[in-house]
N, C-alpha and C positions, 0 to 999 in steps of 0.2 A: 332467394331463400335466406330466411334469416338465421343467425347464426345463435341468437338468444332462445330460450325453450318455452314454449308455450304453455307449456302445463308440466307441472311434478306430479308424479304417482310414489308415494311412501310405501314400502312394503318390501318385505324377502320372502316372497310367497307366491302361489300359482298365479292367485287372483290379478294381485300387482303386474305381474309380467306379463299376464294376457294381456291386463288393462293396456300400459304400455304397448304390447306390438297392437292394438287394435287405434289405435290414437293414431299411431306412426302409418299406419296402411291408410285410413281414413283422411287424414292432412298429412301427404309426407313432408313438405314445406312446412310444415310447425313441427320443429324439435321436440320432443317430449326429454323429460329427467327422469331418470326413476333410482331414486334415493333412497338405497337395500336398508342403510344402518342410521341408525340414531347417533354413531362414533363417527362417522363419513359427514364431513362438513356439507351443510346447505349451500350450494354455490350457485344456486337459479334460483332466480328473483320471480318465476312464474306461479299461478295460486296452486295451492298443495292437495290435492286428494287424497288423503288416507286409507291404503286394505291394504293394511298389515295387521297380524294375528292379534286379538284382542288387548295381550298383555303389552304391545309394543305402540300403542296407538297413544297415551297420552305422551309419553315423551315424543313422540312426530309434532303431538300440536302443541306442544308448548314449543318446541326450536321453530315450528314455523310461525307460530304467533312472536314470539319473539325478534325475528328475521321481519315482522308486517305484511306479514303473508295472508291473503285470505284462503279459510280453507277448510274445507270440509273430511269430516269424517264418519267412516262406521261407526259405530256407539263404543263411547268411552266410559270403561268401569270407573268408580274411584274418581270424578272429577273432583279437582281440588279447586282451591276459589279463583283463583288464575283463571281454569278453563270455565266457570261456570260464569264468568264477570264478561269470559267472550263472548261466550253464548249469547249472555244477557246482551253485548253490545252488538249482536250480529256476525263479528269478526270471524266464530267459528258457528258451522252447521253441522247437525246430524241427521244421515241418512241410512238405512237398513240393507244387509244385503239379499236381502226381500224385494228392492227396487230393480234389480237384475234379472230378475223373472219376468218375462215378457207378461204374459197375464197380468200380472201383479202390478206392472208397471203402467199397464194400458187401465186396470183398476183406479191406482191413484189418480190418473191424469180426467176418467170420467167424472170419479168421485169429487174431487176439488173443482171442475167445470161445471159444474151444478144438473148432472147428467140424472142426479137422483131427486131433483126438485127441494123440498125443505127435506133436508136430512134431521130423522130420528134417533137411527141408533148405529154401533158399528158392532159385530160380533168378529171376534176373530179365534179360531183354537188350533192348536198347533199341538200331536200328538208326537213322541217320537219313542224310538224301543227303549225296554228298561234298562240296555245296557249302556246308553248313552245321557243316564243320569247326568254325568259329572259336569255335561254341554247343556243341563238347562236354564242355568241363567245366561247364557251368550244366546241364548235360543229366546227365553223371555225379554231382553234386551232389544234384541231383530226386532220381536213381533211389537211391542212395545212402541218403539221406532217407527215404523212402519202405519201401525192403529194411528198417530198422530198425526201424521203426513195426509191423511185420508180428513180429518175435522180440521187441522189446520186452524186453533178455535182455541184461546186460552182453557188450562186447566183449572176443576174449581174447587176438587172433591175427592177422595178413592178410598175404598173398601176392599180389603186385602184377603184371600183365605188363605194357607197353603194346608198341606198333607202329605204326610211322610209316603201314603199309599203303601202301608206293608214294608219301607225298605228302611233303613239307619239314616238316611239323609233326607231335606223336602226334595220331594217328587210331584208335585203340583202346586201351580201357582192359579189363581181366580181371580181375577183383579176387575173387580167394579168400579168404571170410573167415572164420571158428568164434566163436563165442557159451557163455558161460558153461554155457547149457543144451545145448550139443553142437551144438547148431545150426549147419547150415554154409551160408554163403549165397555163391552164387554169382553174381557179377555181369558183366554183358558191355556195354558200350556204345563202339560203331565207326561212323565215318564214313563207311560203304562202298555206301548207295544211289545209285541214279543222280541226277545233279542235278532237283531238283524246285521250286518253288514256295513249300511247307509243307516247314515244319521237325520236323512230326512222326512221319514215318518210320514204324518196324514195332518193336510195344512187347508183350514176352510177358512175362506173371507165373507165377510156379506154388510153391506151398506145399503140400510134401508130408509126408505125417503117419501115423501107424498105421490113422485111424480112413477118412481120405479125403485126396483130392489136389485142392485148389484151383486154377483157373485162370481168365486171363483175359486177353484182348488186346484191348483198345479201339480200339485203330484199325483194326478191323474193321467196328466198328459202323459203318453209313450206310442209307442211304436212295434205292433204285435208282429214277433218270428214266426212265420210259418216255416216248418222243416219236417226231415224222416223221423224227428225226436219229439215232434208233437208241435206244441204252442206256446212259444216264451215270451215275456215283456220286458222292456227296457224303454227305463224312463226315461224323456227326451227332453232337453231344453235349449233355447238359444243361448249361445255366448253370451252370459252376463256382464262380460265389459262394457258394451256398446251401451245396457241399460242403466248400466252404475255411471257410466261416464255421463249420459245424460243426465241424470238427476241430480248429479253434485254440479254440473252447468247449470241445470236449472235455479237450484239451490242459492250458488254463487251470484245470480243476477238477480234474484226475486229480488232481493232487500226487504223479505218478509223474514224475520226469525221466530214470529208464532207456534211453529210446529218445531222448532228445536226448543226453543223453552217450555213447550210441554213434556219432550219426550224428558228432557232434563228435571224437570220437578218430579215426573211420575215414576222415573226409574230409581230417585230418590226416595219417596215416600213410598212405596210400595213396600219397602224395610222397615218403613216408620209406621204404617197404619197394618202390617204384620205383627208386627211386636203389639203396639198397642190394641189388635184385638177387635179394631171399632174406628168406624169414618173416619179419614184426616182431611181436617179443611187446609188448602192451598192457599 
């Protein structure tokens, strides 16, 4: 057993410590780290996975880029030229916590294995209640994220709507975008459910292609209560550690950074070609 850690997990959150105990149960012989604070020295030299809460993600990768760590992350707001130069050199990836959903995750893996023959378009929309406005850019960020991983295809082009939809703040994002390979992916995420509980809403994919048309909506899946109270649902998912941990593995050995320099330009410009109203070219 070796005494050095295999892998760091960044984060002071649920997600992280699951990640963590499902790593340790999976290989107990590889040490894992799990490195709560950004104030807590880096003291493993293993590649860094990031899920910690949105605002605490660019300082993990910059201490772990700085340490020469490779290392991937949930989408980071706000990259500054530091993280964007990683990007650009591979050093740092971005992945969605979209990839944790088993569906989702068995989607990207057909979608990139050419399971859809010449691929034409990607739709994605992501509804959530109107009370959880203030989460929809960490929501358009996910899908974002996520849309890219599936074309894997430099970006070339995007067209931006948004809409207040009735409320003081935007509440819908529309984002029209085109890909090297022709690919045109559309994306939709709006605050327009009825107030809820859960902040995850109603989530459709679909990758359409010559050969066949991928889909899938996960917040579908549940598990119907029968009882004396009648008929309840509860929605079901697998532990999304095991699917997040594979995809930043994945991530980490492609030596492909295609799909993080898109999600990177287009989380960018989707501000840019908002404001301005009309197409921005990439």
């Amino acid at each position: 057993m070796s005494n050095q850690p295999a892998l760091t997990i960044a984060g002071d959150n649920d997600l992280a410590t699951n990640a963590a105990r499902h790593a340790i149960a999976a290989v107990p012989d590889d040490p894992v780290y799990l490195w709560r604070s950004i104030a807590d020295p880096l003291v493993s030299k293993a590649p860094v996975v990031i899920l910690a809460d949105a605002g605490e993600r660019a300082g993990f990768a910059q201490a772990a880029l700085n340490a020469g760590l490779p290392t991937v992350s949930l989408p980071i707001k706000d990259l500054d030229v530091d993280l964007k130069q990683a990007i650009a050199d591979g050093r740092l990836r971005l992945m969605s916590t979209l990839h944790g959903l088993p569906t989702l995750a068995r989607l990207q893996q057909d979608a990139t294995n050419g399971a859809v023959g010449r691929r034409y378009g990607v739709f994605a929309s992501h509804r959530i209640p109107t009370n959880f406005v203030d989460e929809l850019d960490d929501v358009v960020d996910d899908l974002v994220t996520y849309c890219c991983s599936l074309i894997d295809s430099s970006l070339t082009r995007v067209s931006v709507t948004t809409s207040d939809l009735g409320t003081s703040a935007t509440a819908g994002w529309f984002i029209l975008a085109r890909f090297a390979d022709e690919t045109i992916a559309t994306i939709e995420v709006a605050a327009v459910l009825p107030e809820a509980d859960e902040s995850a809403g109603e989530l459709l994919i679909e990758v359409t292609g010559s050969e066949a048309v991928l889909r899938a909506a996960p917040e579908q899946q549940g598990v119907l209560i029968r009882s004396a109270e009648g008929v309840s649902r509860s929605n079901w998912y697998a532990d999304p550690s095991d699917f997040l941990l594979q995809r930043a593995t994945n991530l980490r050995d492609s030596g492909n950074e295609t799909a993080s320099l898109s999600t990177m330009k287009l989380m960018q410009k989707r501000f840019e070609a908002a404001t301005a109203n009309q197409a921005v070219e990439v």
